[in-house]
C-alpha positions in Angstrom: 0.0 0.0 0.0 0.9 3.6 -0.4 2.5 6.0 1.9 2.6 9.9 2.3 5.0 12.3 1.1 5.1 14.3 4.6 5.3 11.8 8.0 6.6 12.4 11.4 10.1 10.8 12.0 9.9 7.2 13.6 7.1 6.3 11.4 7.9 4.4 7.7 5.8 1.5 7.8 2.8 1.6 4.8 -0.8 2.7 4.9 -3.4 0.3 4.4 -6.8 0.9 2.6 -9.8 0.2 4.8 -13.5 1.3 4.4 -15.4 3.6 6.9 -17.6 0.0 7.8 -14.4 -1.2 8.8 -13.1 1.2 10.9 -15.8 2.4 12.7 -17.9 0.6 15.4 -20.8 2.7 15.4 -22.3 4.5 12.4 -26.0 5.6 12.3 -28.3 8.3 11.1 -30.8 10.6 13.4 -34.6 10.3 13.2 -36.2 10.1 9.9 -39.8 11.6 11.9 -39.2 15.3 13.0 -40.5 15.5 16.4 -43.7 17.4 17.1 -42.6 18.8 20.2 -40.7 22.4 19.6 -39.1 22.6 23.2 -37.8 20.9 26.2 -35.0 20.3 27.7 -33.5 18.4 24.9 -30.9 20.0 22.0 -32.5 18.5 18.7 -29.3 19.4 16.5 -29.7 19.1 12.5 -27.8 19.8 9.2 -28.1 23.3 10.2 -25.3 23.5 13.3 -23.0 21.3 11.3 -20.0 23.1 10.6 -16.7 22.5 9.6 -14.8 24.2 12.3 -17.5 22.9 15.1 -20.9 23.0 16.3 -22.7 26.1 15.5 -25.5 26.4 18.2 -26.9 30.0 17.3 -30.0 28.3 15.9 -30.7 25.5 18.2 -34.3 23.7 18.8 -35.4 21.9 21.4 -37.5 19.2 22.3 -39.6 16.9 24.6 -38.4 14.8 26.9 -40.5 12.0 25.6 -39.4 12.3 22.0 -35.8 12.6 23.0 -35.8 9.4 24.4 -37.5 7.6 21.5 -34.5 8.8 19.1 -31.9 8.7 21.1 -32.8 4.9 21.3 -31.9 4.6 17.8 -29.1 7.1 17.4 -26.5 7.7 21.1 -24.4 10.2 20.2 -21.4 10.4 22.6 -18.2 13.3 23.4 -16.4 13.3 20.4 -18.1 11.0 17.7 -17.9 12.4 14.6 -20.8 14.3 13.0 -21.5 14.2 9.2 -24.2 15.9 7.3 -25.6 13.6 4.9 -28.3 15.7 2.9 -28.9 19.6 1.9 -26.7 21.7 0.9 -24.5 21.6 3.4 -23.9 17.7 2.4 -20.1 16.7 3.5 -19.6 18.8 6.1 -18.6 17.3 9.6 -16.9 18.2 12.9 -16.6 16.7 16.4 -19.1 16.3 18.8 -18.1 18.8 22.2 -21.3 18.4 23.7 -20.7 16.1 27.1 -24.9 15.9 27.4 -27.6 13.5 25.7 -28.9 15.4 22.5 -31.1 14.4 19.6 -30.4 14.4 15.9 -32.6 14.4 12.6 -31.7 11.8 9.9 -29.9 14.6 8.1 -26.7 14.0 10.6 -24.4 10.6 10.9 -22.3 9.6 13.6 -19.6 7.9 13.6 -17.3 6.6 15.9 -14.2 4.7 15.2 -12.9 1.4 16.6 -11.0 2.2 19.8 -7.9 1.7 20.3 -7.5 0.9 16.0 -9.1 4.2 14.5 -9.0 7.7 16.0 -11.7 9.9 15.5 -10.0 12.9 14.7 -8.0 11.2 12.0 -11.1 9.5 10.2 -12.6 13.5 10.8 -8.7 15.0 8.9 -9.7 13.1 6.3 -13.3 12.8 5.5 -12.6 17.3 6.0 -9.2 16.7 3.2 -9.4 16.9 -0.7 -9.3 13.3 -0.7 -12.8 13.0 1.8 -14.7 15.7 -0.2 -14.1 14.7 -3.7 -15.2 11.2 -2.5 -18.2 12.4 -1.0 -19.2 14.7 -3.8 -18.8 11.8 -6.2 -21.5 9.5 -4.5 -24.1 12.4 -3.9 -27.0 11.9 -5.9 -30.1 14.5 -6.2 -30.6 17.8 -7.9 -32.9 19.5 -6.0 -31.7 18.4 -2.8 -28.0 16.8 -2.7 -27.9 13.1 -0.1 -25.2 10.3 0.6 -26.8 7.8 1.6 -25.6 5.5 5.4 -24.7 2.8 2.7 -22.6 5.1 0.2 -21.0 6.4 3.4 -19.9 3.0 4.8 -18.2 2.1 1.5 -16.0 4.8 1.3 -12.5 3.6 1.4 -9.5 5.5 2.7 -6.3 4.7 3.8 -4.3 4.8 7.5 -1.6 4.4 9.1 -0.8 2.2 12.9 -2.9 3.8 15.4 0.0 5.8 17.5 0.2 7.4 13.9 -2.9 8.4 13.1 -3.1 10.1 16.5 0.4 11.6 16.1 -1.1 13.0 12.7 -4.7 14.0 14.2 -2.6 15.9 17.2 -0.6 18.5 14.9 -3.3 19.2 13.1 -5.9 19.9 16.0 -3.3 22.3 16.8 -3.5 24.0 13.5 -7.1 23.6 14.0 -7.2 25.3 17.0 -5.0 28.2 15.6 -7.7 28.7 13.0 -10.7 28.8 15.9 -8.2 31.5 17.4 -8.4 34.0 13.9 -11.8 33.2 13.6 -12.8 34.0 17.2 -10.6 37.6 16.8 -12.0 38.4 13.4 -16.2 37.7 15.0 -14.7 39.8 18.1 -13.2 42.8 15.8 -16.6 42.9 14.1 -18.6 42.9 16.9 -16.8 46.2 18.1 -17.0 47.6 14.4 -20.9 46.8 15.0 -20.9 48.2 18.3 -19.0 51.1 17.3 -21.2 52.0 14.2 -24.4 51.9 16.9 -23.0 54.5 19.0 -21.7 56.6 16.5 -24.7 57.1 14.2 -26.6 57.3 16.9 -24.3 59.7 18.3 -23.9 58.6 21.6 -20.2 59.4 21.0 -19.0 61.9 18.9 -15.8 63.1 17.9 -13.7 66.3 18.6 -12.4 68.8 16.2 -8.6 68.7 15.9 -8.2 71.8 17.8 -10.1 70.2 21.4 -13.7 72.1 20.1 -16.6 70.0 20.0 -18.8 69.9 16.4 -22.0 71.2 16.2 -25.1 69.9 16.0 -26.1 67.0 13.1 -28.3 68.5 10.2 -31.6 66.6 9.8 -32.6 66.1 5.6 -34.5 63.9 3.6 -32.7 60.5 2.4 -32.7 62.1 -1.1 -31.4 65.3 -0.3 -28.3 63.6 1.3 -27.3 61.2 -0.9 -29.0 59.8 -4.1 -29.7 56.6 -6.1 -27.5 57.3 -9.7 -28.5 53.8 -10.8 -28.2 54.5 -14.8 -29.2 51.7 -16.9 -26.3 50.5 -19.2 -26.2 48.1 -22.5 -23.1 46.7 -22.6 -23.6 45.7 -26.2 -23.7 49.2 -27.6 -20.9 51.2 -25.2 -17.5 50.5 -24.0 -16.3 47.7 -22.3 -16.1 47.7 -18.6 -15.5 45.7 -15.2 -18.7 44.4 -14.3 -19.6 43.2 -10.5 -22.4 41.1 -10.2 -24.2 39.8 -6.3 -22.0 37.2 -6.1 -18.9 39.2 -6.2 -20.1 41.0 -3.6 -18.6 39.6 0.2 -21.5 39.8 2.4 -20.5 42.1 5.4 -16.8 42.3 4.2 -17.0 45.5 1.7 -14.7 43.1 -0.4 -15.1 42.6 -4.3 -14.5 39.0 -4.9 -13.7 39.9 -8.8 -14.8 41.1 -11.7 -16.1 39.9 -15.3 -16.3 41.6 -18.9 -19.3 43.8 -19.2 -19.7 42.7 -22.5 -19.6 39.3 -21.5 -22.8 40.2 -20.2 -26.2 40.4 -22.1 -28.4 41.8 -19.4 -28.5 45.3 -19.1 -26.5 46.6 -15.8 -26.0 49.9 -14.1 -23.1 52.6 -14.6 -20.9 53.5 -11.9 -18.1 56.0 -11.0 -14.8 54.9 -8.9 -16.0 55.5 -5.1 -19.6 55.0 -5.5 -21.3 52.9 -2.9 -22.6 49.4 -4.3 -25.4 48.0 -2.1 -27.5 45.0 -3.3 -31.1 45.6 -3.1 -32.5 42.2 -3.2 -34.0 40.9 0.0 -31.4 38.3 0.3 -28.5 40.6 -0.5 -28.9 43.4 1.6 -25.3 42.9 3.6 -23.7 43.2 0.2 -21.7 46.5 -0.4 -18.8 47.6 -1.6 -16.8 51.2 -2.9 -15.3 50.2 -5.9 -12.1 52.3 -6.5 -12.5 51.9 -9.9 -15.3 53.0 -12.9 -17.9 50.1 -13.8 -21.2 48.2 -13.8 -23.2 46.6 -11.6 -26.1 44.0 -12.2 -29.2 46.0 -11.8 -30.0 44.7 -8.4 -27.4 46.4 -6.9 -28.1 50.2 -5.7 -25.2 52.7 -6.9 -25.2 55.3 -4.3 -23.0 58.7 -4.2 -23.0 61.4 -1.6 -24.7 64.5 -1.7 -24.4 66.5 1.8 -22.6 63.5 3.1 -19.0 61.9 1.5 -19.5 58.6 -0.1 -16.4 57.2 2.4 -18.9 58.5 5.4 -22.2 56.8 3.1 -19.8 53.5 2.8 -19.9 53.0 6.7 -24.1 54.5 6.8 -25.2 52.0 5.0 -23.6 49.2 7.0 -25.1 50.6 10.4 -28.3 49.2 12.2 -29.9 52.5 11.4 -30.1 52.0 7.4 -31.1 48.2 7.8 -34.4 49.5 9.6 -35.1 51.3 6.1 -33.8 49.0 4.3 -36.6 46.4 6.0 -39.5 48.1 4.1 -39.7 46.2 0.6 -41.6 46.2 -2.6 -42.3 42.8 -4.9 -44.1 40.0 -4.1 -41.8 36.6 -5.8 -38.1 38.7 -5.2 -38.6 41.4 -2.5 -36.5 44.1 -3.0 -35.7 47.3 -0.6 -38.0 50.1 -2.1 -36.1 53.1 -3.0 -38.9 55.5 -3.3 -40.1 54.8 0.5 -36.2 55.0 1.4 -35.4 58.3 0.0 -38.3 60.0 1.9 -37.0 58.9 5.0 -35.3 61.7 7.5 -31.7 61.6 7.9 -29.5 62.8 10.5 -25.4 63.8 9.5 -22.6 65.9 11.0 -20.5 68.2 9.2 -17.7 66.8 6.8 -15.0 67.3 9.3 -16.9 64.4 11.6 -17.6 62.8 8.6 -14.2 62.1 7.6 -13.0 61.0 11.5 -16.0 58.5 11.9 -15.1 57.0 7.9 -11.3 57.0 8.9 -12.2 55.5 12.3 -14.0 52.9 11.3 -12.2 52.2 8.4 -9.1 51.5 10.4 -11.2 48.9 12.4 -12.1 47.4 8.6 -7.9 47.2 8.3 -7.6 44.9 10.9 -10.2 43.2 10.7 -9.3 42.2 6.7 -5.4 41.4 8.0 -7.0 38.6 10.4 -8.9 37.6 7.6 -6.1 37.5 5.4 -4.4 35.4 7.9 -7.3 32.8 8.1 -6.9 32.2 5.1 -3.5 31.7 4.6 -3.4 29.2 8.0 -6.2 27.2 6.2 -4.1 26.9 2.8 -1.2 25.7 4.8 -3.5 23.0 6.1 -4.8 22.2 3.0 -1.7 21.6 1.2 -0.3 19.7 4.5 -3.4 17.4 3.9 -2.4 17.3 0.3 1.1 15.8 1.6 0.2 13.7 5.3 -2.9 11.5 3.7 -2.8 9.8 0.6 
């Protein structure tokens, strides 16, 4: 059998293929009945708080006592099985299990646990998470609609592994990598916290800035929406005018401000909207709302993004507005029925409240330092989680 091109010294001897059946003790699926009950004092965990990099229990349900019991009959998760989402879209991904209680789980979860003492759990987790685990899983999904492995796909999956000490050896390093990642992540959601935080209070002007010389600025102008910065959304054919960098929605980061990239606007048949470098990009589509960017650049935009520009405010100052909690609240009134969109018209005849450019430019350049460091953690996210993934590329095989 093969062997990796990356292994820890003291360690030669060659991997052997095995499939998941044979190196786990316990695989099952949760309930194939959702439960009726919709709380207790029972976590009923689903596709849904199956991540990657753990458990995400921000939308957690509960349920009965009763019905807890019934499924966890068929399906005993225990501390540190592995979980793997089976069907939906988040098919493929899988993490540990951290949670030292009795919970339940719908059918669209597996557990598995590996043979003690033969398989370790992290290492089966390593590599289901690798290259190698999600191409294989991705080749034995079947539906359109709705993407599923099957538990009988899943126990046929064959992998291979080295002697337990080395597998463990293996799983150790890269927790640690793991755990470096968890680190970033937690300092990035921290950082934009604060940003949020900050953008409350400062719109809201529960604190305010100082002129440079000590002397406090005076009192915020009240306006209309539309008298303080305006909609230029301009239609644009692509196949009659120049050619241009176009940004569609999914180039757009949701709550980043990043552009992901760019295609040829006469690539494009639909007809898009013009913008200026520094204009403010904000997706009006109901599901796009956290999409925005300031392109530094001249372009187009697919016409359901907003191209905003400054008026009585600076469109570095509009950037950070339309990010804060105040311009969601407008943004929650919408027009269409199928698509809902945020509706302009009731928008603009909203009143606005702005300080002077001087504060303008010290709340932008505030919170745009704040959008510095947090993009420099992001940065380095990313580059820890390409280091793991070519390690991966070089430890399994």
């Amino acid at each position: 059998m093969a062997s990796p091109k990356l292994r820890f010294k003291g360690f030669d001897s060659k991997w052997n293929k095995y499939k998941i059946s044979e190196v786990t003790e316990y695989l099952v699926d949760g309930t194939h009945f959702s439960p009726k009950s919709t709380d207790g004092d029972f976590k009923y965990i689903t596709s849904k708080n199956i991540r990657n990099d753990g458990l995400d229990l921000t939308q957690i349900s509960y349920i009965s006592k009763e019905e807890h019991e019934v499924i966890y009959k068929r399906c005993k998760v225990q501390l540190g099985d592995i979980l793997l989402t089976k069907d939906g879209a988040n098919t493929g991904n899988c993490c540990l299990n951290t949670l030292d209680e009795e919970f339940s789980l719908l059918s669209s979860v597996a557990v598995l646990r590996g043979k003690q003492g033969q398989f370790d759990n992290n290492f089966i987790l390593q590599i289901l998470q690798s290259d190698i685990g999600q191409n294989t899983i991705i080749s034995s999904m079947s539906g359109q609609a709705i993407t599923r492995i099957t538990l009988a796909k899943l126990k046929e999956y064959s992998f291979c592994f080295p002697h337990f000490e080395e597998q463990t050896k293996i799983a150790s390093f890269l927790s640690a990598v793991d755990e470096k990642i968890a680190q970033l992540t937690q300092k990035h959601e921290l950082l934009s916290q604060y940003k949020q935080g900050m953008m409350q209070k400062l719109f809201s002007q529960q604190i305010r800035f100082k002129a440079d010389d000590g002397s406090e600025f005076g009192e915020w102008e009240f306006d209309k929406i539309r008298n303080t910065f305006t909609n230029k959304s301009k239609s644009f054919n692509p196949l009659l005018n120049e050619n241009l960098p176009c940004i569609e929605l999914e180039h757009l980061s949701p709550n980043t401000g990043q552009i992901l990239g760019t295609v040829n606007s006469k690539d494009q048949q639909s007809t898009k909207n013009l913008f200026e470098a520094n204009s403010v990009l904000f997706g009006k589509l109901r599901p796009y709302l956290r999409k925005f960017a300031q392109p530094k650049f001249k372009g187009v935009c697919s016409s359901e993004i907003w191209v905003l520009t400054g008026i009585k405010i600076s469109n570095e100052y509009l950037f950070h507005y339309v990010q804060s909690e105040q311009f969601s609240e407008l943004t929650n009134i919408q027009s269409g029925s199928k698509m809902p969109r945020a509706d302009w018209s009731v928008i603009s005849d909203a009143d606005i409240e702005y300080p002077c450019l001087e504060e303008q430019t010290k709340i932008a350049n505030f919170l745009s330092a704040i959008d510095q460091k947090i993009e420099v953690v992001a940065q380095q996210i990313e580059q820890v989680k390409q280091w793991k993934k070519g390690l991966l590329q070089q430890m399994f095989v």
